[in-house]
ZAVOKE-946002 format. One record per residue: residue in three letters; x, y, z of N, C-alpha, C, O in turn. Coordinates in steps of 0.2 Angstrom, whole numbers, plus 5000, padded with zeros to 4 digits. Layout:
BEGIN
ALAXYZXYZXYZXYZ ...
END
This chain:
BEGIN
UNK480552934989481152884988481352884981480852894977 UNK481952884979482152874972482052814967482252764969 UNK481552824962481652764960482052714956482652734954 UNK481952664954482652604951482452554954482052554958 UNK483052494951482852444951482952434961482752384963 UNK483352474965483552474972483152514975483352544980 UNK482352534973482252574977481852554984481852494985 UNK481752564987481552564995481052614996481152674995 UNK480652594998480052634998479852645009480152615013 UNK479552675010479452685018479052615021479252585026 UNK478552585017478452545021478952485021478952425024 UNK479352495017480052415018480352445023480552405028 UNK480552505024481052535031480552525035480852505040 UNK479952535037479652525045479652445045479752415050 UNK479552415040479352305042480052315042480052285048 UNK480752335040481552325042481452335047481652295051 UNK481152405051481352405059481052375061481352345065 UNK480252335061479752275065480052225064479752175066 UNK480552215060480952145061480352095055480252035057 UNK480052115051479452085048479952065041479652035037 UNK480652075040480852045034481051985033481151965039 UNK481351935027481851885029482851915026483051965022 UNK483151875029483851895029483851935022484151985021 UNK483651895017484151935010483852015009484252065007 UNK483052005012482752085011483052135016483352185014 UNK483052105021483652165025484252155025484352215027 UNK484652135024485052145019485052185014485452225016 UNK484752205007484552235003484452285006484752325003 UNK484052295012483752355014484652405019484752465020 UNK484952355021485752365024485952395018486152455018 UNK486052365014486352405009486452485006486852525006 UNK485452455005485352535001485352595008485252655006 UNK485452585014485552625019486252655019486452705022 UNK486552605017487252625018487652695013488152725013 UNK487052685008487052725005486752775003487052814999 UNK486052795007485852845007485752875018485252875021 UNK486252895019486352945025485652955028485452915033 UNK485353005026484753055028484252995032484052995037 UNK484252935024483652885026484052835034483752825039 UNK484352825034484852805038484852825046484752785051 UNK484952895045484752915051484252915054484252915060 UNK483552905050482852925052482752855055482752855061 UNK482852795052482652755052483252695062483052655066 UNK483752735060484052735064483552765071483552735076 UNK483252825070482752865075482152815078481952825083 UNK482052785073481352725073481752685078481452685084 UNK482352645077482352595081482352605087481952575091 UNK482952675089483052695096482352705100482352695106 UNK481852735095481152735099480752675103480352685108 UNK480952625097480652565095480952535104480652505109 UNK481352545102481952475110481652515116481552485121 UNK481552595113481352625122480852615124480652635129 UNK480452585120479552595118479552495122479152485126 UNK480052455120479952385122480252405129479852395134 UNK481052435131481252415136480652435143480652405148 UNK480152505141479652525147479252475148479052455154 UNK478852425142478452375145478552315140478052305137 UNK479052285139479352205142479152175146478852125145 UNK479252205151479052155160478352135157478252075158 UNK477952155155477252155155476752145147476152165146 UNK477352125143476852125135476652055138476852025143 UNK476152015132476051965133476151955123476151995119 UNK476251885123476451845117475751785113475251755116 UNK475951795108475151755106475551715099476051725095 UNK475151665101475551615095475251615088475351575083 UNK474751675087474751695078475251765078475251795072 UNK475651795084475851865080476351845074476351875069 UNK476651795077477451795072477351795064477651815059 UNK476551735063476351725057475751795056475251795051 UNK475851845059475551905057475751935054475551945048 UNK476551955059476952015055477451955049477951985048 UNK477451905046477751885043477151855036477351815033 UNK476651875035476051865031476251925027476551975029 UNK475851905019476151955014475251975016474851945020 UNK475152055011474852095010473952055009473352075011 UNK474251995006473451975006473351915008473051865004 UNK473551895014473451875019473251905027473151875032 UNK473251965024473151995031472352025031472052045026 UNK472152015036471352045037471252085036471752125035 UNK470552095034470352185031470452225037470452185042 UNK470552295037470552335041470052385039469852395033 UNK469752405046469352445044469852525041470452545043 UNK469352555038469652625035469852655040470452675040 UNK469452665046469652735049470152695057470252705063 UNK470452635052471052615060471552645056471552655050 UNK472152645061472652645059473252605059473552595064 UNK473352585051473852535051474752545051475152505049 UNK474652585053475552605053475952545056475752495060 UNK476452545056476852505060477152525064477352585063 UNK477552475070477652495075478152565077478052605081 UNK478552555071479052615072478852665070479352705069 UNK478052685067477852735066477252745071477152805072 UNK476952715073476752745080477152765084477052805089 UNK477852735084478152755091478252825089478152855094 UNK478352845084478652915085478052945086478352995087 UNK477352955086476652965086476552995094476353055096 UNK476852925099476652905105477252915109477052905115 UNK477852925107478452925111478452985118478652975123 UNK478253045115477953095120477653095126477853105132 UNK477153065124476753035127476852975133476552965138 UNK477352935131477552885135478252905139478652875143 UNK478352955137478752985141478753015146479153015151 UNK478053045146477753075151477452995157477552985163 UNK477152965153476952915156477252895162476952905167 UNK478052865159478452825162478852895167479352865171 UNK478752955168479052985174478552985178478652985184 UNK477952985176477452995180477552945184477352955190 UNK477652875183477752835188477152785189477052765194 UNK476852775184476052745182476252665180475852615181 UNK476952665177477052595176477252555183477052495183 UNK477552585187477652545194476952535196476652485196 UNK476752595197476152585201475652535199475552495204 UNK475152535194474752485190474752435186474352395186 UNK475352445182475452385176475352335178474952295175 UNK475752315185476052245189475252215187475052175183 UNK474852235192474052205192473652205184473252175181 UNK473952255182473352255178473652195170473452165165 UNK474452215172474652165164474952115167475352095162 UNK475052085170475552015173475751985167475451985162 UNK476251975168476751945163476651875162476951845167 UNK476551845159476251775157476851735154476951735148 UNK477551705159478251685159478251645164478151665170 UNK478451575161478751535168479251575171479651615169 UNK479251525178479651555182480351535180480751585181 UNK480551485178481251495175481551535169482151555167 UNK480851545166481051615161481251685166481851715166 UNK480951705169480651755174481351755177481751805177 UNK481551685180482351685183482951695180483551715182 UNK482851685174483451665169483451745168483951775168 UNK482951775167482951845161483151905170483351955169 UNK482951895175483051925180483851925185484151955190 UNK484151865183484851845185485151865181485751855183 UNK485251895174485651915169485851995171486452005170 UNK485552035173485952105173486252095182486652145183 UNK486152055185486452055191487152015188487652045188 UNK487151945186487751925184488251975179488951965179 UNK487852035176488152055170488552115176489152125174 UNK488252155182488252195186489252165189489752195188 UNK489052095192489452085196490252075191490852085193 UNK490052045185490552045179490952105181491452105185 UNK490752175177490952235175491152235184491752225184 UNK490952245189491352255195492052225197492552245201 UNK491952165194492552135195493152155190493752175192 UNK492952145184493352145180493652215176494152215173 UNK493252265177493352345173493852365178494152405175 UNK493952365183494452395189494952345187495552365189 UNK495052305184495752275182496152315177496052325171 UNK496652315179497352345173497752315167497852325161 UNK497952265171498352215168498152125167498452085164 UNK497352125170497052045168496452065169496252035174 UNK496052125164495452135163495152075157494652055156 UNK495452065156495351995150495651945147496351945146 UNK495351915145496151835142496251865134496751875131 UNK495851865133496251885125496051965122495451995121 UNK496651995121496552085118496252075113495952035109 UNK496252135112496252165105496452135100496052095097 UNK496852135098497752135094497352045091497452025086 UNK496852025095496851945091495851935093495551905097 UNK495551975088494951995090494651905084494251865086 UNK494951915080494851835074494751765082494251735084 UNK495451755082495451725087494951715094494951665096 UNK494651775096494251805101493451775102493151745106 UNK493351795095492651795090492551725091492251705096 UNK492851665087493051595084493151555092492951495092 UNK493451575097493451525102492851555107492651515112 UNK492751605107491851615113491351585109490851555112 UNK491351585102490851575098490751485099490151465099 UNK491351445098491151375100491051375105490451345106 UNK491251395112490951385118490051395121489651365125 UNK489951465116489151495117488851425111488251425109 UNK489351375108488951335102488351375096487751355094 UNK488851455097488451475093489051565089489251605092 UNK489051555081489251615080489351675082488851715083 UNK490051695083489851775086490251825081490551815076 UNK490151885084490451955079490551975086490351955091 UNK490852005085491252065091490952145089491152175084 UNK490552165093490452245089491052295089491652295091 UNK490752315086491352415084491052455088490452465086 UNK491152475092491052525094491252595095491152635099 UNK491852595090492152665087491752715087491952775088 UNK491152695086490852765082490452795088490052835087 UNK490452775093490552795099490752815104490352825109 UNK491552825103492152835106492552785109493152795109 UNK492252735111492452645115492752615110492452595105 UNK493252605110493952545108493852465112493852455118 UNK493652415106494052375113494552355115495152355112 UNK494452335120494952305127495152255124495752255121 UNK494852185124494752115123494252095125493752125125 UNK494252015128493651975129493851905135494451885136 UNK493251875137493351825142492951785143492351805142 UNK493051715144492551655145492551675150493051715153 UNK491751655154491651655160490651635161490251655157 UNK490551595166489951575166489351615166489351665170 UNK488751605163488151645166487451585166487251535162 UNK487151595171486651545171486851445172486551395170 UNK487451465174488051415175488251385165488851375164 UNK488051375162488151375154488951425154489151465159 UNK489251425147490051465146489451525143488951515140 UNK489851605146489551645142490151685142490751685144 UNK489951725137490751775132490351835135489751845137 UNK490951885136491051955139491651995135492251985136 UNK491252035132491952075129491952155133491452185136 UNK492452185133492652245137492852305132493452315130 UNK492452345132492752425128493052475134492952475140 UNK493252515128493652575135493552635131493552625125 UNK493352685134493452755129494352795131494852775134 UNK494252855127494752895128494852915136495452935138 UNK494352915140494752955146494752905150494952915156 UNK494652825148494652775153494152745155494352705159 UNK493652755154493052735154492952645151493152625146 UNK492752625156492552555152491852535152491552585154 UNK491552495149490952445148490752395148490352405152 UNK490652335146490552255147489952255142489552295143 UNK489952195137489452165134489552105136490052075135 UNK489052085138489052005140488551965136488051995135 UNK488651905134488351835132488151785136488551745139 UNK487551775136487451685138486951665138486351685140 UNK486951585134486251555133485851575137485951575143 UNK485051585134484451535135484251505131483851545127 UNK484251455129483851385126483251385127482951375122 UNK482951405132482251395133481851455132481251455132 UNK482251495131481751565130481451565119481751535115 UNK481051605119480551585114480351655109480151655103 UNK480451705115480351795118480951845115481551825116 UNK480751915112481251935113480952005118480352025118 UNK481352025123481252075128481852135130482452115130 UNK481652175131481952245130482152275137481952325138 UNK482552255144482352315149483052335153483552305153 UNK483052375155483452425159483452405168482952415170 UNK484052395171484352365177484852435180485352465177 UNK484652455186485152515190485152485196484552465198 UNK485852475201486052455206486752465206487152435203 UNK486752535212487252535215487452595209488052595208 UNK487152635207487452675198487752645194488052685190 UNK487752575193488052545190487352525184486852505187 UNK487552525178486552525174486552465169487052455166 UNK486152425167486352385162485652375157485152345159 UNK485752405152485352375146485252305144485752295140 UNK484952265145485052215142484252185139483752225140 UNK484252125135483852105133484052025131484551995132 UNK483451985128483351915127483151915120482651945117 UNK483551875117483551885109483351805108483951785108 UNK483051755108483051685105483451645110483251645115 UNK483951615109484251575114484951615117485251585121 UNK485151665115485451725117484951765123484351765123 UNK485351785127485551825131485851895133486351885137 UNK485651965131486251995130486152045135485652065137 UNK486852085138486952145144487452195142488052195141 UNK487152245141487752305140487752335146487252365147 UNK488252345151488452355159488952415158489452395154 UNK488952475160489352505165488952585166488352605165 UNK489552605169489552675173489552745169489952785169 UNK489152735166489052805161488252815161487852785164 UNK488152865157487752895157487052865155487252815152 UNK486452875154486052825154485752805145485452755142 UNK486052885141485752875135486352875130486252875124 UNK487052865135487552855130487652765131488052735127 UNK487452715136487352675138486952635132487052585129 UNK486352685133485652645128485952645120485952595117 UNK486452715115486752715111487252625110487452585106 UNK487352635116487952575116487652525114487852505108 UNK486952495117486552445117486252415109486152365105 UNK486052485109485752485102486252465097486152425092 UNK486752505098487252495091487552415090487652385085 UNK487552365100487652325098487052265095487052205092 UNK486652295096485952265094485852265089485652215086 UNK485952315086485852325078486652275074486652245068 UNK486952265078487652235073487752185076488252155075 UNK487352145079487152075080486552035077486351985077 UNK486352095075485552075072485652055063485551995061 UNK486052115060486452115055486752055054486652025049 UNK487252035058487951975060487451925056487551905050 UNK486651895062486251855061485951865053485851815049 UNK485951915051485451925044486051875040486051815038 UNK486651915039487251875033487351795034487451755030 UNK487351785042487551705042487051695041487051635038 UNK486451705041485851685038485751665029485151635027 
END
């Protein structure tokens, strides 16, 4: 890494990817990315690992109420380790292990055993809330992506306006992602319920007409964040549980220009949260 007064050294870019920083540091660390490509991309390769590495076993992590005061502990606070462990962090194992977990999860090992051996430790209203979300998100995209003329209440053309009236009804701030760099333009955007609560639904389209659906809607009661992947009927949805958000990226495309989609809005929701922070 170059040095100066902005330099960034590797282990800031993996605690950026484990979410281990506070707003202003990632922030700084947004910055100096934007500026250097190379690093950029790499670290872009971490997360993408990072999400595929959460969405295989979500259903079945279990949570502990010293992790958060773990990964947020400075350097001499944390426990000795022994020499010969290894303390890398998450997004640097993953890249170590992602082969490996590759093979796993075709092999079909996680159907088969996890359920018994790692039970997921989630009330049943969490379990319901996070298990009704890609089917509400499924039925959304079916109804609404086959529309021409009233795929949604507000276009493009007034995306300010869009942002500012979902975001009072979710009683919480929103951004609208880009997803240009993708090929998907949006459409617009629509109130409509999830979990009976208002949840926001914006709609992209590519060049050859292709659509997609990101959907919004509280949970207040979730605590957790979790990563997993939804197919019924070929229709696929990445979605996940961020804090009292709820989020689904839904359509008919391919399964890793899908997860691209997911990520990019994950990544620019996470961001959104860093600056209003």
């Amino acid at each position: 890494m170059t040095e100066g007064h902005n330099t960034v050294s590797e282990d800031d870019l993996h605690a950026y990817v484990d979410g281990a920083l506070g707003p202003r540091e990632r922030l700084r660390i947004e910055q100096w990315l934007e500026q250097n490509p190379t690093q950029a991309e790499e670290v872009r390769q971490w997360r993408a690992q990072a999400v595929e590495l959460r969405a295989l076993f979500a259903g079945y992590a279990r949570s502990d109420a010293d992790d958060r005061a773990l990964l947020l502990s400075n350097g001499s606070e944390r426990p000795q380790q022994d020499p010969g462990k290894d303390t890398r962090s998450f997004a640097s194992i993953a890249r170590a292990v992602a082969a490996g977990l590759v093979l796993f999860a075709a092999g079909g090992l996680t159907g088969l055993y996890a359920p018994s051996l790692l039970a997921p430790e989630q009330s049943p209203r969490l379990t319901q809330t996070a298990d009704s979300l890609p089917r509400q998100a499924q039925s959304a995209f079916l109804v609404y992506a086959s529309e021409v003329r009233h795929a949604v209440e507000v276009g493009a053309d007034d995306q300010t306006h869009l942002a500012t009236w979902l975001g009072k009804r979710l009683d919480h701030p929103l951004s609208i992602p880009d997803l240009s760099s993708l090929g998907f333009s949006l459409v617009g955007g629509r109130l409509l319920p999830v979990n009976g609560k208002a949840g926001a639904m914006f709609m992209y389209e590519d060049g050859t007409g292709r659509r997609l659906t990101v959907l919004l809607g509280r949970n207040d009661d979730n605590r957790e964040t979790s990563f997993r992947i939804d197919e019924n009927d070929g229709v696929e949805t990445f979605y996940w549980i961020d804090g009292p958000l709820g989020y689904a990226v839904t359509g008919e495309v391919p399964r890793d220009l899908l997860q691209q989609v997911a990520y990019e809005c994950y990544r620019q929701f996470e961001k959104s949260e860093a600056t209003k922070s």
